[in-house]
C-alpha positions in Angstrom: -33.1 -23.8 7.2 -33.4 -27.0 4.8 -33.2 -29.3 7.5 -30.6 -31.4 6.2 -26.7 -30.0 5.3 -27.2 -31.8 2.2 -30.0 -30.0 1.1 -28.6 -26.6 2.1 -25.3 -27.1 0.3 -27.1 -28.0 -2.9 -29.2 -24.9 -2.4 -26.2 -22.6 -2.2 -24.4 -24.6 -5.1 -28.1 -23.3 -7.0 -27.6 -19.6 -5.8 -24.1 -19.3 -7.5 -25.2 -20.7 -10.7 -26.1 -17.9 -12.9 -27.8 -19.8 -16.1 -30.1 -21.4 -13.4 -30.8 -18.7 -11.1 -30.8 -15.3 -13.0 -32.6 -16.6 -15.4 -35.4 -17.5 -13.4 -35.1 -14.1 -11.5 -35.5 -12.3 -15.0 -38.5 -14.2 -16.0 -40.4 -13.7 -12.5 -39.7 -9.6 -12.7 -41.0 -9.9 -16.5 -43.8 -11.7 -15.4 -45.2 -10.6 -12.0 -43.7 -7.0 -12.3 -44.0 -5.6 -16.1 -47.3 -8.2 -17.2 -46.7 -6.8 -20.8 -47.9 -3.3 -19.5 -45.8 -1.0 -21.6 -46.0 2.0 -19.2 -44.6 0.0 -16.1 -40.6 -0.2 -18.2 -38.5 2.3 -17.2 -37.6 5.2 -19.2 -34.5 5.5 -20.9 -32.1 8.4 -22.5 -30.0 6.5 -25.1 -26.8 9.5 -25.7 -25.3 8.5 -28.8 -22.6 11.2 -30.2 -21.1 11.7 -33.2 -18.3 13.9 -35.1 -17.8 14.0 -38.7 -18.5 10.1 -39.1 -19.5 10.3 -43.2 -16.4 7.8 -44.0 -18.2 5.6 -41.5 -21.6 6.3 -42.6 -22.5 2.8 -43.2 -22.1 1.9 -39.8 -23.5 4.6 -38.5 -26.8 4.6 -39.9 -26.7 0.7 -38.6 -26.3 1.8 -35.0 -29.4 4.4 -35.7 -31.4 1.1 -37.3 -30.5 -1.1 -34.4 -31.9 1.9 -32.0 -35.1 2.5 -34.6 -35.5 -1.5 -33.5 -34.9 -2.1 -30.4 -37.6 -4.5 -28.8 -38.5 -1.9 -26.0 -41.8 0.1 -25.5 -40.9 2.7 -28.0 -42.8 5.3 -25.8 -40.3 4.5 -23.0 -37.0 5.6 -24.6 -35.7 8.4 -26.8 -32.6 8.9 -28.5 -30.5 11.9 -27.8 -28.5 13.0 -30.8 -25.5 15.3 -29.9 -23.3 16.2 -33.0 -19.7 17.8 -32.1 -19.7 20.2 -34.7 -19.7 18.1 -37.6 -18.1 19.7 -40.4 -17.9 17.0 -43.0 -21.8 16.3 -44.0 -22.0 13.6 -41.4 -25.1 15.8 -39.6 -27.2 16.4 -42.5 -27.1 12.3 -43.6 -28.1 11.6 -40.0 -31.1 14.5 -39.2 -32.3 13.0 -42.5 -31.9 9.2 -42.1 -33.6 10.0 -38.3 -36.5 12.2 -40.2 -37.8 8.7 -42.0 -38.4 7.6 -37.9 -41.4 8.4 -37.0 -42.1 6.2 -34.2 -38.7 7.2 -32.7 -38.8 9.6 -29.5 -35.8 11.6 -30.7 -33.7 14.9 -29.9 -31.1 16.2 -31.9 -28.9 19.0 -31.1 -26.2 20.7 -33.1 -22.9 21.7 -30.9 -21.0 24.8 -32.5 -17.4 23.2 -31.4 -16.4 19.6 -30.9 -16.5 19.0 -27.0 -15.5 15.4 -27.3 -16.6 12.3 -25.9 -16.8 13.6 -22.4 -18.4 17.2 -23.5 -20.9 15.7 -25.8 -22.4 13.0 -23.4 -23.1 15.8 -20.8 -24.6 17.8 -22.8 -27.1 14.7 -24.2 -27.2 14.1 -20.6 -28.4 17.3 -19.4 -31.1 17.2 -22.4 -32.7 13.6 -21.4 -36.5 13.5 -20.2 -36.5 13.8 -16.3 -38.1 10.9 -16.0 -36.1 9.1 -17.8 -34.8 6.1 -15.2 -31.7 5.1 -17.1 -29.3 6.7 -19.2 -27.6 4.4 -21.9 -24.5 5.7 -23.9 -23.8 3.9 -27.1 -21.1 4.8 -29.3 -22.0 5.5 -33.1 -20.0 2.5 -34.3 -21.9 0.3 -32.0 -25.1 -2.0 -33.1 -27.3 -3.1 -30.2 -28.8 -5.9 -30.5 -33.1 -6.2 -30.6 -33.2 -7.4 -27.3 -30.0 -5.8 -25.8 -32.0 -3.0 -23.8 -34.3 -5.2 -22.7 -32.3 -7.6 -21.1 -30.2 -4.8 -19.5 -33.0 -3.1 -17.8 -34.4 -6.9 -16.5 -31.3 -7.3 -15.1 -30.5 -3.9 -13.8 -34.2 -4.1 -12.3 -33.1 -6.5 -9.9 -30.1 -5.6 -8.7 -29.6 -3.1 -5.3 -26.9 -1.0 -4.6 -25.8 -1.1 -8.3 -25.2 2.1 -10.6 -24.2 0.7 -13.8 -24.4 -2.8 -15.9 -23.0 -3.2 -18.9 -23.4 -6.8 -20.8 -21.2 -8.4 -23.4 -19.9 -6.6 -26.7 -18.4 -8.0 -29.6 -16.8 -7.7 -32.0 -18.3 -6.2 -34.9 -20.0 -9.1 -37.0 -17.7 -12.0 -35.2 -18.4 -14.3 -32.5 -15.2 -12.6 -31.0 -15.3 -10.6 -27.5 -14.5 -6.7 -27.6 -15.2 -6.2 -24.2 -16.8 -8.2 -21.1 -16.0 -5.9 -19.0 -13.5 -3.1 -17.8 -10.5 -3.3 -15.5 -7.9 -0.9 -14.5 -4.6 -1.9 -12.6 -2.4 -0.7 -10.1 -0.5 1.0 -13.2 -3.7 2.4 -13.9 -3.4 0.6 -17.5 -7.0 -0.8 -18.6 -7.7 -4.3 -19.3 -11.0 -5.1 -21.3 -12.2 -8.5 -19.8 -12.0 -10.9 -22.5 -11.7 -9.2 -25.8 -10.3 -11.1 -28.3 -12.2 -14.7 -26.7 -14.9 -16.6 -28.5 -18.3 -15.9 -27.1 -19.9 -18.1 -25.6 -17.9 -16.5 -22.4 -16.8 -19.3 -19.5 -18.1 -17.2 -17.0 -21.8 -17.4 -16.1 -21.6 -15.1 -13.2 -22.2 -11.2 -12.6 -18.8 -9.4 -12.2 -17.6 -6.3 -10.3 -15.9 -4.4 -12.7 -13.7 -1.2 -12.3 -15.6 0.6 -15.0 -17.6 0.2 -17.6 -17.1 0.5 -21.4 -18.1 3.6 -23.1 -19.1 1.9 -26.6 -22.7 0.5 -24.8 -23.1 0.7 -20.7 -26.4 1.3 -19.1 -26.4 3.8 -15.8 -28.9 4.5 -13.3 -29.7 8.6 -13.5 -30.5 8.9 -9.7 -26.7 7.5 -8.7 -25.2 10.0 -11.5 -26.5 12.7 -10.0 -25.6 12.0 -6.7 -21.9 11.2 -7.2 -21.2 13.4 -10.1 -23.5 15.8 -10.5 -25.8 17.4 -13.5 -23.4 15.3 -15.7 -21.4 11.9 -16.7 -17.7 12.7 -16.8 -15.0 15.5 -16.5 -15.1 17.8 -20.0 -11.6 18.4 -19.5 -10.6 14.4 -20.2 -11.7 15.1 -23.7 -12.0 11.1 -24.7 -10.0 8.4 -23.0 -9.8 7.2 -19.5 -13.4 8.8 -19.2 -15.1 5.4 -18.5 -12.5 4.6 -16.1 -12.4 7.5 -14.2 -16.5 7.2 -13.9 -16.1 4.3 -12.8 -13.5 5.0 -10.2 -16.0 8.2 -8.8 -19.0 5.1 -8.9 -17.1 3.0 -6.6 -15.8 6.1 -4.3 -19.8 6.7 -3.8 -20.2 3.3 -2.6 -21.9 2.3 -5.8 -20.9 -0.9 -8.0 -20.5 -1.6 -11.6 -21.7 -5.3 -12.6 -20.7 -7.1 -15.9 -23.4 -9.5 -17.1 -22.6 -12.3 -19.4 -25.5 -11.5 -21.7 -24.6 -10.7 -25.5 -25.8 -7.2 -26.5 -23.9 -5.4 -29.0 -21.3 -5.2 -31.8 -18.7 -2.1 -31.9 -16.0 -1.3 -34.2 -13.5 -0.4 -31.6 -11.3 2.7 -31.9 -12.8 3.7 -35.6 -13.4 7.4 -35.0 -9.6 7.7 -33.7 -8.3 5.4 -36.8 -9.2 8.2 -38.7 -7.6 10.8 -36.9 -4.0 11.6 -37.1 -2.4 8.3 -34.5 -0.8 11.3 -32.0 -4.4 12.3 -31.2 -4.9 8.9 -29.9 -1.5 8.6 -27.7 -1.5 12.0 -26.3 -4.6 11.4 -25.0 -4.6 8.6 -23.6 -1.0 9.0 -22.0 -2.4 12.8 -20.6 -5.3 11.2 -19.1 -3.9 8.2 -17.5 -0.8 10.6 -16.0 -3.3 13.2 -14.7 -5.5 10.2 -12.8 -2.0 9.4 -11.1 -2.1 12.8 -9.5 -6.3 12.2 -8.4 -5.6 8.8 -7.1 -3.9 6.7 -4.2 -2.2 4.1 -6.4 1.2 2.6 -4.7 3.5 2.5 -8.0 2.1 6.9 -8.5 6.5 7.6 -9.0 7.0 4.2 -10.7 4.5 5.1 -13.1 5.6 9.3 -13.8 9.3 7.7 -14.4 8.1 4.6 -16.7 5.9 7.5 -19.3 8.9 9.5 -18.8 11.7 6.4 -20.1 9.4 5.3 -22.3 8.6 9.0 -24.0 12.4 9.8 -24.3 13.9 6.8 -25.4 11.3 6.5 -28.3 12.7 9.7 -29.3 15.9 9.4 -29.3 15.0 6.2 -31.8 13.9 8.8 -33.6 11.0 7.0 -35.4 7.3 9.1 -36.1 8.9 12.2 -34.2 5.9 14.1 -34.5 4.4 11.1 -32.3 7.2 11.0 -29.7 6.7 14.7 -29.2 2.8 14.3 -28.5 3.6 12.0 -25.9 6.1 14.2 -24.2 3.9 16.9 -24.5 0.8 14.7 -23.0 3.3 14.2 -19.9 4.2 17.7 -19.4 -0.1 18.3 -19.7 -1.5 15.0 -18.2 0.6 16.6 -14.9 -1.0 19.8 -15.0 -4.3 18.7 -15.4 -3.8 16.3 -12.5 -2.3 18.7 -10.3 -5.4 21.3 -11.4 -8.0 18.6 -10.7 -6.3 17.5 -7.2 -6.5 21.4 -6.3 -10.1 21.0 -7.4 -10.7 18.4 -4.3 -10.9 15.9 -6.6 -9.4 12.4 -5.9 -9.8 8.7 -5.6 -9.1 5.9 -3.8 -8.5 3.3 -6.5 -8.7 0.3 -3.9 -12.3 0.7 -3.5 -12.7 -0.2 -6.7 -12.1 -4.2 -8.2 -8.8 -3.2 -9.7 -6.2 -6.2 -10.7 -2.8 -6.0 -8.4 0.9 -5.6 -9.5 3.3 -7.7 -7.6 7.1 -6.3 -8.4 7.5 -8.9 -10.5 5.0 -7.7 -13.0 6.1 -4.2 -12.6 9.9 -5.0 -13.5 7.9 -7.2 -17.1 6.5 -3.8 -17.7 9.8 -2.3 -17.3 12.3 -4.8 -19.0 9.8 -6.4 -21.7 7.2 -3.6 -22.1 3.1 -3.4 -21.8 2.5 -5.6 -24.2 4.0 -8.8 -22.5 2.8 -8.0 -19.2 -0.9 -7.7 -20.9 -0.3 -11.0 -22.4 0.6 -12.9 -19.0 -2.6 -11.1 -17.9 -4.8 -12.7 -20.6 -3.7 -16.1 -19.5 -3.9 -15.6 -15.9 -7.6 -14.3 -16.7 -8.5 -17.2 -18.7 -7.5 -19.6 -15.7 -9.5 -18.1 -13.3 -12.8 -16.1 -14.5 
């Protein structure tokens, strides 16, 4: 093609490197294809749910600002307000902190019962504007940053079969990572690519990822609608394991999920939860992860049934936070109904389509003998080698 090896080998060495070749992709499709004409961005639905968040309210109204401010055609977004039945004052402060917005395209709507994450995001869904192009879900305790849209949409512009980009979050007012990225293994445990690194990130490249983060991930509307339907996730997960399991569907459609090294928000991870009783958190999670053993084709399925089962009875017969101990039983004995309901539903997933991170027996007897927590912490260092 070049004429010379040489010159062909330095023109693939250019191709992998992302701060030299993205970059100039970007600034072509912002020059030849928008040319500063505001009605040539894509619209986008920005879902943003909340549930009696007034303790938080500080960082609440933040996340509202940084969506008020958001360097983006302001007639080519809107905001989609879904409140979960809100009993604590948390709605009125935000319908009148929004009211002072004029220039903000904005919907708000008041559910009678608190769906959850899952419920509340389809139903924001379901309300966007039909043209809208995009759908971005930001959680209430995450700030985008002025330009964070903007460079997702670039970048999402120019990529083909891709349903969903999320950049880099962090931390909330640190130069630490909360998430790069989203990763499940073959113990369908998650792994958040690079949370607690320094940004700048090593990598310069766009990743596969098995799913993407909930707090702030950007999804195309037509692939939603063709590989889940008139909605984003299953209302029965409640919160926890939704991303993943979105994910998972994504890649079963043939569609990919793409991590972009770009900063683009903070997030307070977990803060709505901190406040909740810590069984809330552990039952769902556990629940959800068992039921995706029954939906999915991982190898360790039994493996993993008998490790929540150990694990569940030998913490109670410690005998410490009981009432804990006997939500995680109790999200066994539930996460296998709900799998087993689900898998009678036709639903199921072949995880191996998806970029997952593989468990050699080694690393399942560390899980076994030493716990998560160990095995996650080999993980980070084998990560940190290689990405």
């Amino acid at each position: 093609m070049f004429g010379c090896s040489a010159c062909s080998n330095r023109f693939d060495r250019l191709l992998n490197d992302y701060t030299y070749f993205s970059r100039i992709i970007v600034s072509i499709i912002h020059k030849v294809l928008f040319r500063g004409d505001d009605a040539v961005w894509p619209k986008v639905s920005i879902i943003w749910v909340n549930y009696n968040s007034v303790a938080k309210l500080p960082i609440v109204l933040e996340s509202l600002e940084s969506i008020a401010e958001l360097d983006y055609p302001f007639e080519r977004y809107e905001l989609i307000v879904v409140d979960n039945g809100s009993t604590d004052g948390s709605y009125e402060e935000i319908s009148k902190f929004l009211e002072k917005k004029n220039n903000l395209h904005k919907k708000i709507i008041r559910l009678q019962k608190n769906l959850g994450f899952t419920g509340g995001n389809n139903v924001g869904f379901r309300a966007r504007d039909k043209g809208s192009k995009y759908v971005l879900l930001l959680n209430n305790d995450a700030v985008l940053f002025q330009e964070g849209l903007k460079k997702l949409v670039e970048i999402f512009e120019n990529l083909g079969k891709v349903a969903g980009v999320q950049g880099v979050v962090l931390k909330y007012k640190s130069g630490l990572i909360d998430t790069a990225g989203g990763y499940i293994n073959e113990f369908l445990q998650p792994y958040l690519l690079g949370q607690g690194y320094p940004y700048k990130w090593k990598t310069k490249k766009y990743l596969p990822v098995t799913y993407l983060d909930g707090s702030c991930a950007l999804y195309r509307v037509k692939n939603i609608l063709e590989c889940v339907g008139n909605k984003l996730f299953l209302d029965e997960f409640f919160a926890y394991y939704d991303d993943t399991l979105l994910g998972l569907m994504m890649w079963n459609c043939s569609y990919k999920l793409i991590a972009v090294p770009e900063p683009i928000a903070y997030h307070v991870r977990n803060l709505t939860f901190r406040r909740e009783k810590g069984f809330l958190l552990s039952y769902l999670t556990m629940r959800n992860r068992i039921a995706l053993t029954f939906i999915s084709n991982t190898r360790y399925k039994d493996i993993i049934l008998l490790h929540a089962l150990r694990s569940s009875i030998v913490s109670l017969l410690r005998g410490r936070d009981k009432g804990l101990q006997k939500a995680r039983i109790r999200a066994l004995y539930d996460g296998i109904k709900l799998g087993k309901r689900m898998r009678k539903r036709g639903i199921f997933l072949d995880i191996y389509k998806a970029p997952l991170i593989k468990m050699s027996l080694k690393d399942v007897g560390v899980v076994f003998t030493q716990g998560t927590k160990k095995y996650t912490e080999n993980l980070k260092k084998t990560f940190a080698s290689t990405v």
